[in-house]
C-alpha positions, -999 to 999 in steps of 0.1 A, spaced: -369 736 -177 -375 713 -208 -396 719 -239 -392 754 -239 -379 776 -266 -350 790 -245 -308 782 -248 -306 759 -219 -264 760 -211 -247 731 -190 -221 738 -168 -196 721 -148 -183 727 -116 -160 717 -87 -163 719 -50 -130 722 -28 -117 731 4 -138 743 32 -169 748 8 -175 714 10 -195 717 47 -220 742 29 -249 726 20 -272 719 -18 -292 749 -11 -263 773 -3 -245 761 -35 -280 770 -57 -277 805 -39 -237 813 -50 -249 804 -84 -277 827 -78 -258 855 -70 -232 845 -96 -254 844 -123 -265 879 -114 -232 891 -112 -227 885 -143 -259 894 -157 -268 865 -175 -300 867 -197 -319 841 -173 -352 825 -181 -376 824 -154 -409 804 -143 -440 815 -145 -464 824 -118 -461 841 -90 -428 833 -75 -408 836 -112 -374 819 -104 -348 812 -126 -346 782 -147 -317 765 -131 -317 723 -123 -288 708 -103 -275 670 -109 -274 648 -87 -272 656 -48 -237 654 -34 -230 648 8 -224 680 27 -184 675 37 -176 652 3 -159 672 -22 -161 672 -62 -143 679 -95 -174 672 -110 -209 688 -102 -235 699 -131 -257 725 -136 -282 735 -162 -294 772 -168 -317 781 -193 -308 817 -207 -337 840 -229 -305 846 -253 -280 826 -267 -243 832 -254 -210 820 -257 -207 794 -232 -171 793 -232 -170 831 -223 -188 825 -190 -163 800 -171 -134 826 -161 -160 850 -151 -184 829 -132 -155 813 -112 -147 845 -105 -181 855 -88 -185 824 -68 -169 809 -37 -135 801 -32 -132 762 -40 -163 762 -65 -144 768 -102 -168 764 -132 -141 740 -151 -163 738 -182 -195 751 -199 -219 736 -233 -250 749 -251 -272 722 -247 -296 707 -275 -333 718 -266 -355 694 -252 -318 678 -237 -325 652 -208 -325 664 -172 -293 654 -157 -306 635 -129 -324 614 -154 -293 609 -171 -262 600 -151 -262 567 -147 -224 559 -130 -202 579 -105 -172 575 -97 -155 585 -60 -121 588 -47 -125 577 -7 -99 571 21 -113 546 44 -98 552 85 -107 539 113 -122 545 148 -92 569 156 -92 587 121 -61 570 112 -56 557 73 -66 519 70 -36 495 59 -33 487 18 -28 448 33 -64 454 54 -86 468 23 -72 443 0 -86 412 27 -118 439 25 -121 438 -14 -112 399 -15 -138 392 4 -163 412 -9 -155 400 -42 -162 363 -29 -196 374 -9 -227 365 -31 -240 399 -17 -236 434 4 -268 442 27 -267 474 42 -293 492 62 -301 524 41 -327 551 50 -347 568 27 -373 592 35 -376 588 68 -380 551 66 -345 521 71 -346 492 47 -318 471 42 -308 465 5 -279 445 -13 -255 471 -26 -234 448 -42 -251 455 -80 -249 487 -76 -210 485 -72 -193 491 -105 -164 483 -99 -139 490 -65 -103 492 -66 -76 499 -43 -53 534 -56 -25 548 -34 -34 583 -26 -7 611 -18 -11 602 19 -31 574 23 -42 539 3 -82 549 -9 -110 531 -26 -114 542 -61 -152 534 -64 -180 533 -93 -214 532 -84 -244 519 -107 -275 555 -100 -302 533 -116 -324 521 -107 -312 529 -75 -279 537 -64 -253 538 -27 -234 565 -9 -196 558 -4 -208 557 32 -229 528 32 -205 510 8 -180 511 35 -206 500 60 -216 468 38 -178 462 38 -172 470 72 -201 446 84 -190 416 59 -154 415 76 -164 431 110 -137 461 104 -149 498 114 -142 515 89 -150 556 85 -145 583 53 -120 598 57 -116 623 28 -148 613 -3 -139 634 -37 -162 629 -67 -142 621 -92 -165 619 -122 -201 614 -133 -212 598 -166 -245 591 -191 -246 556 -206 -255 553 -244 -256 524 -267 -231 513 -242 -206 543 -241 -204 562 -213 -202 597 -218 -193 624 -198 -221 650 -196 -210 683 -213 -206 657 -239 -237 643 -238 -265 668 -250 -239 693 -261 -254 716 -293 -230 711 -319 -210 746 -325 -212 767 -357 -183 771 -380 -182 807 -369 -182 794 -335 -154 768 -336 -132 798 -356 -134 821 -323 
């Protein structure tokens, strides 16, 4: 999708409610369908298969939830990026709501060469699916915090490794949720990165607590430069026109 001469367009979306259970794939396809809806001037590939020009962010777990997935469309035409939220949220799913949209500079970074942090709202219970005490995740952070590491098995590709999660780990702080106490977690993507699960394994195995997500939201996602983190429709974002800014 990069190096061409198109107007690539970044957008930003949520995922809610029940649409969290449906997978990466059927999420490309709403957009699909959305896109066509709407009649957007896509670009396509060449060959025999043309599709459109469209690359997702980074992957999020089928049953987590979002406020902030990202998408990148390459369009044959410019458009007003602005014009297409209302309408596009409109054409897809209940729960997915395109909450923001940029023209992008050409020859922008790929978003999953980009993010570098996310951030995740998650409500720890245990073996019965009840909430976890505030007094028992404060003893889990405590002692995670003293722990000179966090090894948790993680499989990738097929194959199970066990890995130290604990550089990966941002930061992790307790937050009151409107039912429950919940981890507010940022996690390091590069050069590798953890799932809210197995950061509640690593914790769950330091203290020998079972611990289980309860509700996981994505909270945010950001690109690090020259030590600012940025979020990404601010990123790459093609700086508007005069004539632009005035409409």
């Amino acid at each position: 999708m990069r190096g061409t001469a198109g107007h690539p367009v970044r957008l930003r979306f949520t995922k809610r409610g029940k649409v969290r259970f449906i997978s990466h794939r059927d999420i490309a396809r709403a957009f699909d369908r959305a896109f066509r809806i709407e009649q957007l001037p896509l670009a396509f590939t060449e060959g025999f298969s043309p599709r459109p020009k469209v690359s997702f962010g980074l992957a999020l777990s089928v049953g987590h939830e979002s406020d902030a997935e990202y998408l990148d469309v390459e369009l044959r035409e410019a458009v007003d990026a602005d014009a297409l939220v209302i309408p596009l949220t409109e054409a897809l799913p209940e729960g997915v709501d395109v909450t923001g949209a940029v023209a992008l500079i050409d020859r922008a970074p790929a978003l999953q060469e980009s993010v570098t942090t996310v951030d995740f709202r998650v409500a720890p219970v245990d073996a019965h699916d009840e909430p976890v005490p505030a007094s028992v995740l404060v003893s889990l952070l405590d002692a995670a915090a003293a722990s000179a590491e966090l090894p948790v098995t993680q499989v990738r590709k097929g194959k199970e490794r066990v890995e130290d999660i604990k550089p990966v780990i941002t930061s992790i702080e307790l937050a009151h949720g409107a039912d429950a106490p919940v981890l507010e977690l940022s996690l390091s993507t590069q050069p590798r990165g953890a799932r809210p699960r197995e950061v509640l394994d690593a914790l769950g195995a330091l203290t020998g607590v079972d611990l289980a997500e309860g509700r996981v939201v994505r909270t945010a996602q950001w690109i690090e430069r020259a030590g600012a983190r940025i979020e990404p429709l601010e990123a790459d974002a093609l700086a508007r026109t005069p004539e632009a800014c005035a409409s």
